[in-house]
C-alpha positions as a printed NumPy array, in Angstrom:
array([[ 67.66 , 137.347,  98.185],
       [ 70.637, 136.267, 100.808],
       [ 73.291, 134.54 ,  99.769],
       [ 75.772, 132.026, 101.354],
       [ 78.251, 135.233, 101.276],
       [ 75.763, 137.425, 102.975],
       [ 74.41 , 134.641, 105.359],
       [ 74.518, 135.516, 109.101],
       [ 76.839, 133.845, 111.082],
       [ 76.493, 129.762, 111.322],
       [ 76.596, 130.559, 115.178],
       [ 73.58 , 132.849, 115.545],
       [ 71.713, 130.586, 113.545],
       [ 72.754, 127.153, 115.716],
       [ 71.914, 129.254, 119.082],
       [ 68.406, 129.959, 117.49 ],
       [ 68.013, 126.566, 116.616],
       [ 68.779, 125.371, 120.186],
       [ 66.685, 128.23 , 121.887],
       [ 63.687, 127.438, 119.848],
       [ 63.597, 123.593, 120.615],
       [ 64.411, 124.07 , 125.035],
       [ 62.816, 127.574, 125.019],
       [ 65.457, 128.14 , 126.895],
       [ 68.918, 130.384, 126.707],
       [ 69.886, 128.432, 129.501],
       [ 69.194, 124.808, 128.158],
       [ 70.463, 126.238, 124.616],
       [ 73.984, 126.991, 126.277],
       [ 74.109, 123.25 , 128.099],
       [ 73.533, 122.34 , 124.674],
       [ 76.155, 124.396, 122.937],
       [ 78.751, 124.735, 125.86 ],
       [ 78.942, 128.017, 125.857],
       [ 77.598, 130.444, 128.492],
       [ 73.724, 131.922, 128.458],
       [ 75.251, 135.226, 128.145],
       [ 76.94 , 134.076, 124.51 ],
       [ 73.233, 132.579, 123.16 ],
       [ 71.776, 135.884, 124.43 ],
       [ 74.589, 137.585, 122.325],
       [ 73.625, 135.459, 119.665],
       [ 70.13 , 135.381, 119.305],
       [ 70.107, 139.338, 119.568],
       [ 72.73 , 139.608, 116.431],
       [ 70.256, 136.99 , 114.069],
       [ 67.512, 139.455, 115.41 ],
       [ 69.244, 142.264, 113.219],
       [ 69.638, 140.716, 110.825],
       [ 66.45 , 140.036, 109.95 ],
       [ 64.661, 142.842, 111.4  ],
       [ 62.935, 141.372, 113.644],
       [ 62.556, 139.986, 117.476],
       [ 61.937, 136.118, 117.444],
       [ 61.429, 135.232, 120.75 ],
       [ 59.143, 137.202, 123.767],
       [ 61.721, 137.399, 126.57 ],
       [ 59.546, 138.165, 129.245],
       [ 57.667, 134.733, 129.607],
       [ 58.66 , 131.515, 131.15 ],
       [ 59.534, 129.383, 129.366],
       [ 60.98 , 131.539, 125.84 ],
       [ 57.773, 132.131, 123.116],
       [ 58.624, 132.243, 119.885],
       [ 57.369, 135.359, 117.832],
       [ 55.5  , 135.301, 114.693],
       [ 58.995, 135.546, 112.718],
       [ 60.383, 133.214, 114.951],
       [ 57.753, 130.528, 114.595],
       [ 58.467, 131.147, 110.536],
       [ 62.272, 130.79 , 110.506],
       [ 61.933, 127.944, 113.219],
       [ 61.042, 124.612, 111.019],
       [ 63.584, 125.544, 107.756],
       [ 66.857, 126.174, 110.247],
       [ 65.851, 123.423, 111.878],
       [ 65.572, 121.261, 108.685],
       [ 68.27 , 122.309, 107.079],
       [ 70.45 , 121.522, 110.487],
       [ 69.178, 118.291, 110.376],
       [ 70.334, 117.957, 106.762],
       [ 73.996, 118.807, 107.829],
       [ 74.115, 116.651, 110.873],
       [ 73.418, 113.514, 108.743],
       [ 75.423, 114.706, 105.901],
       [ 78.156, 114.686, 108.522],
       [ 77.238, 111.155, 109.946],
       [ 76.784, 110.105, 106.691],
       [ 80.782, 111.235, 105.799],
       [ 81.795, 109.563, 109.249],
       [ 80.475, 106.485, 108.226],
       [ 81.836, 106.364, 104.873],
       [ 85.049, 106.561, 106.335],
       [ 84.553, 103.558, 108.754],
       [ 82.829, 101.575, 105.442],
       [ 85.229, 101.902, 102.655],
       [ 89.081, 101.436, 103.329],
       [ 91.832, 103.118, 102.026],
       [ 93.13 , 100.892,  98.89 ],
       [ 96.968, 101.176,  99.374],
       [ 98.999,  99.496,  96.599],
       [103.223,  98.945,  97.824],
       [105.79 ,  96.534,  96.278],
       [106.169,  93.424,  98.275],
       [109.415,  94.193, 100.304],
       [108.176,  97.391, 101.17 ],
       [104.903,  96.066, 102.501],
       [106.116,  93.571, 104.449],
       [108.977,  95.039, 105.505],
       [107.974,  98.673, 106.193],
       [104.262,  99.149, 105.926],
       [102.555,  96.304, 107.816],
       [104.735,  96.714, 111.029],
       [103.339,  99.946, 111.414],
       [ 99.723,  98.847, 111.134],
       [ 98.994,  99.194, 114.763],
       [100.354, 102.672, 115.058],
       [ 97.644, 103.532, 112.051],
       [ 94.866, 101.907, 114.402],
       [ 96.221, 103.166, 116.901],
       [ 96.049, 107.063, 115.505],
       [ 93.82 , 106.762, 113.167],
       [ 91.195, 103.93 , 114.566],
       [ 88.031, 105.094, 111.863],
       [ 90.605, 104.296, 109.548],
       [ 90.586, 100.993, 107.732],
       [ 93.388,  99.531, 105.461],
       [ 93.748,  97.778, 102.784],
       [ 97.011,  96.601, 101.408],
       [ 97.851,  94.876,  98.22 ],
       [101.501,  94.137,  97.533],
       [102.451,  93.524,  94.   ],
       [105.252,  93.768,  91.647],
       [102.964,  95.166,  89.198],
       [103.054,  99.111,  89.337],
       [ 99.423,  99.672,  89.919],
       [ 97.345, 102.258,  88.467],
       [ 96.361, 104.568,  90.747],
       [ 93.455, 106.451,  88.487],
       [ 91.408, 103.216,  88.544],
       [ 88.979, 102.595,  91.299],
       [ 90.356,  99.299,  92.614],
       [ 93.657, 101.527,  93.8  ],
       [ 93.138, 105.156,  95.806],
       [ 96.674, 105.292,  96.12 ],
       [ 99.965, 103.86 ,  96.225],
       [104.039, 104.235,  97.728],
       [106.361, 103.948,  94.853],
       [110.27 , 103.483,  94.83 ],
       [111.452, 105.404,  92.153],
       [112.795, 108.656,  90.508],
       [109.296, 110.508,  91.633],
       [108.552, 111.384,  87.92 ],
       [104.688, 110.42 ,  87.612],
       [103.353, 112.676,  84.858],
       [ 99.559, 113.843,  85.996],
       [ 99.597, 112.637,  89.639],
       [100.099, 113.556,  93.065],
       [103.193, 113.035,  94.325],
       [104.979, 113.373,  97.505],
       [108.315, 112.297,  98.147],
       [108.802, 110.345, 101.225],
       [112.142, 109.448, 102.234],
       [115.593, 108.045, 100.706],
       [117.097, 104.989, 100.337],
       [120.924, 103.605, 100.628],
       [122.196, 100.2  , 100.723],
       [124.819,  98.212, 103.148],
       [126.059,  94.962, 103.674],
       [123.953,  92.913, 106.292],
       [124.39 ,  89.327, 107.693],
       [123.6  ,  88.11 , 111.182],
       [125.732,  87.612, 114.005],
       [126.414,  84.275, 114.023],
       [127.4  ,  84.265, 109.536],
       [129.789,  87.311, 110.624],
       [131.405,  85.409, 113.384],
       [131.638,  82.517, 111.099],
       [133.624,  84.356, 108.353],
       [135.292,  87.148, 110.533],
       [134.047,  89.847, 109.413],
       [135.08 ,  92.949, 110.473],
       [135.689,  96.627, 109.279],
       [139.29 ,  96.464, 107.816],
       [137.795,  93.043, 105.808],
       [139.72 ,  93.986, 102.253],
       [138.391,  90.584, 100.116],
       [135.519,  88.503, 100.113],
       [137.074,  85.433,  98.46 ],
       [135.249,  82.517, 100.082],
       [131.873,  84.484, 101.722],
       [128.632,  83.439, 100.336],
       [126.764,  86.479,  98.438],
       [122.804,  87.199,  98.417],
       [122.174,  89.398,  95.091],
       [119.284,  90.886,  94.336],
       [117.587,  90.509,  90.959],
       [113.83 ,  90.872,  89.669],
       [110.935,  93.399,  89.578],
       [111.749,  95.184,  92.806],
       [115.391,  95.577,  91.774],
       [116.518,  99.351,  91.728],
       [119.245, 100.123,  88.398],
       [120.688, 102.938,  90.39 ],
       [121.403, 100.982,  93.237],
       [125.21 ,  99.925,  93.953],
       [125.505,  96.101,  93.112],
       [128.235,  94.025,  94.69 ],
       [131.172,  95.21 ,  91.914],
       [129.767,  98.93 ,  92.47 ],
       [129.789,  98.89 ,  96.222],
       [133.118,  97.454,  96.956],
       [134.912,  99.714,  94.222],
       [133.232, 102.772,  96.098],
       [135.289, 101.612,  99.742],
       [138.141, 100.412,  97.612],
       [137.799,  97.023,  98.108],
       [138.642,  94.562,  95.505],
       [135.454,  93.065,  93.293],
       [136.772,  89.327,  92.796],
       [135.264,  86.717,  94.039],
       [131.732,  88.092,  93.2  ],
       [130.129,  86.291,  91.12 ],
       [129.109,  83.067,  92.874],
       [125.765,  83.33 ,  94.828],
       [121.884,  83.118,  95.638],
       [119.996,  85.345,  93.383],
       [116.983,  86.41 ,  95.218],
       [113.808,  88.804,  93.13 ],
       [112.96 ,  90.542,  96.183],
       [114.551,  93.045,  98.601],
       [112.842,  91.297, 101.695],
       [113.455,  87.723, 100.392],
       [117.385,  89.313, 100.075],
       [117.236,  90.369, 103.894],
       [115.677,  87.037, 104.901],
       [118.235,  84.756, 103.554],
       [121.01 ,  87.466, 105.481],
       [118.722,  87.05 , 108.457],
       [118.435,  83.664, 108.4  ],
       [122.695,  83.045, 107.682],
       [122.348,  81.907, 104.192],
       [124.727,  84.798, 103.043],
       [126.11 ,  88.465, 103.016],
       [123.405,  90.722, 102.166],
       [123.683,  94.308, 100.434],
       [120.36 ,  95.234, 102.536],
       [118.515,  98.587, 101.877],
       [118.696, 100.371, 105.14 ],
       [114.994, 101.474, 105.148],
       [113.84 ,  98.101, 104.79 ],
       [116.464,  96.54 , 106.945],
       [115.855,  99.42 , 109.961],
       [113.387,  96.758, 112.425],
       [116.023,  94.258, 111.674],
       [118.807,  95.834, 112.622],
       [117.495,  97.276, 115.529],
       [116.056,  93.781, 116.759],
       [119.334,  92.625, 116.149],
       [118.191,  90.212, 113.861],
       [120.551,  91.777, 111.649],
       [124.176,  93.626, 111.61 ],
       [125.745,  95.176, 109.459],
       [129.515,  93.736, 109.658],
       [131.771,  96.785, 107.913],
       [131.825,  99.196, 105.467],
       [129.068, 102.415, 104.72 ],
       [125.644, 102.742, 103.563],
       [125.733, 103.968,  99.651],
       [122.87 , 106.302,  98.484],
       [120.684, 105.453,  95.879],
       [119.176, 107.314,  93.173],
       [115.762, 106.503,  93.771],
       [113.021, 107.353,  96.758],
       [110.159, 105.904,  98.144],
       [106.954, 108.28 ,  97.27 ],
       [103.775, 108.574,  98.043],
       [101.378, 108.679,  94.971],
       [ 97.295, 109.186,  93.906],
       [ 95.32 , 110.646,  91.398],
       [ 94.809, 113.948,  92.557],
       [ 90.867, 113.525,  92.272],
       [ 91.252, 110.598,  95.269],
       [ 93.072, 113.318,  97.787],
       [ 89.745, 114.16 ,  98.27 ],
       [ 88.649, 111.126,  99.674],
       [ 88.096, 110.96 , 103.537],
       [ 90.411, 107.601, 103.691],
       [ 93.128, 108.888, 101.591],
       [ 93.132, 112.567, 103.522],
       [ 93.574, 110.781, 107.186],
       [ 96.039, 107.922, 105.618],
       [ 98.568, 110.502, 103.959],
       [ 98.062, 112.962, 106.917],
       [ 99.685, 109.872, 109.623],
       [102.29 , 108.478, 106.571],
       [103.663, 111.983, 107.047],
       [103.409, 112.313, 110.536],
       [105.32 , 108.314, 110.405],
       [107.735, 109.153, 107.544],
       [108.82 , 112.778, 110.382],
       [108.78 , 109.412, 113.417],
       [111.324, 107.849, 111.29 ],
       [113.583, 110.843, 110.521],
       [113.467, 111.898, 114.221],
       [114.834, 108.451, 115.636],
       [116.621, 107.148, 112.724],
       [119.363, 104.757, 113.836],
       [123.182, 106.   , 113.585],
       [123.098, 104.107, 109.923],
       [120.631, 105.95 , 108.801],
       [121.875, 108.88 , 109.338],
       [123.744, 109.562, 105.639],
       [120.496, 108.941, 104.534],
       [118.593, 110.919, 106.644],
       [118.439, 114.166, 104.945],
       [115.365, 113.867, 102.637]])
């Protein structure tokens, strides 16, 4: 009995299909788009295969043979099977959305902006975002998948890491003029501070004290200041003049080009932990998770490619 190893070719048996419903090579290669010659080719290779000639050739239109007439209403069947297994898949994809689970800051200040790219590439695709604090868990069936800042160790998933992250001080234009800031600034005695404290807070990442001793700066005058739990609530306040910001370049990179933000002296300073890209390695399977990692990667290469000059130290992933 044939098996699906031993099976002739998945060509052969699609020209037969479409010969046997036009009785026609000719209609059969409209179908197809492929030349009459090819279905000919076709048609002859199923034919020894099986032993045997399924069509008379010398009438108009095509007549099926005896053998042909047999094999005509399984292929034809079993076609029809695939075809709406394949519509079926298509659909799924428009019906259920990709569940994507992000921190807050990242969402807003990262993911969402790049929402009509997505549609854009990807317009089967739908999205579904939920920003939290709360490191989701990406096994249950509420979540298919989620970006992570971290140290990428997430015992039994997927995981892909994404890109770095460094931090900088931000303000806007008007809260630099105000204080004249500039690049040989040595003190900050008298500047209002944003600091960053709460869920989304990174331990490895430079605080004020860390930052300043890294460009030899002196840390007094550091301890007054709005405490903010979130990294975009921390480049809002900077946005909006409240304060000197240390803003994480990734999330501060529409900013800063918009000019919305500027970054007054001194250098970005790495950070231990990355932004990564995690699921259950089950859900890579999925339809919506396969075409939403395959354009996060092609995005995450976008943003190497045209990173702005202050990205660059950070650029090398």
């Amino acid at each position: 009995m044939p098996t699906l190893a031993r099976l002739p070719p998945l060509t052969s048996l699609r020209a037969f299909v479409a010969a046997a419903r036009h009785l026609s090579f000719t209609r059969a290669a409209e179908e197809l788009h492929v030349s009459s010659a090819a279905v000919g080719q076709q048609i002859r290779s199923l034919e020894e295969y099986v032993g045997e000639q399924l069509f008379h050739r010398n009438t108009s239109p095509l007549q099926l043979t005896p053998a042909g007439r047999v094999l005509m209403p399984g292929l034809t069947e079993a076609f029809e099977t695939v075809l709406d297994a394949v519509s079926r898949l298509a659909s799924d994809i428009q019906d259920q959305p990709v569940r994507v689970s992000a921190a807050p800051s990242f969402a807003g200040k990262w993911l969402v902006s790049r929402l009509e790219r997505l549609r854009s590439s990807v317009p089967d695709l739908r999205v579904q975002v939920n920003a939290s604090t709360v490191l989701a868990d990406v096994e249950r069936e509420d979540t298919d998948c989620a970006i992570r800042f971290g140290n990428g160790a997430y015992p039994g998933l997927f995981v892909e890491r994404l890109f770095s992250e460094a931090v900088v001080p931000v303000c806007n234009q008007e809260f630099a003029d105000r204080y004249d800031l500039h690049p040989r600034l040595k003190t900050l005695q008298g500047i209002p501070l944003l600091h960053e404290e709460g869920p989304e807070y990174d331990g490895s990442c430079p605080d004020w004290p860390t930052w300043l001793r890294g460009e030899g700066m002196s840390t007094r005058f550091i301890d007054d200041g709005v405490r903010l739990n979130q990294s975009s609530l921390v480049l809002e306040a900077a946005a909006a003049g409240q304060g000197l910001a240390l803003g994480k370049v990734r999330l501060a990179n529409a900013d800063l080009r918009s000019g919305r933000l500027m970054t007054p002296f001194g250098k970005p300073q790495p950070v231990e932990f990355a932004y990564y890209f995690v699921a259950a390695p089950r859900k890579l399977k999925s339809p919506p998770v396969e075409l939403f990692l395959g354009w996060l990667r092609a995005e995450v290469q976008l943003v190497r490619d045209i990173a702005v000059p202050i990205e660059d130290q950070t650029a090398a992933n």
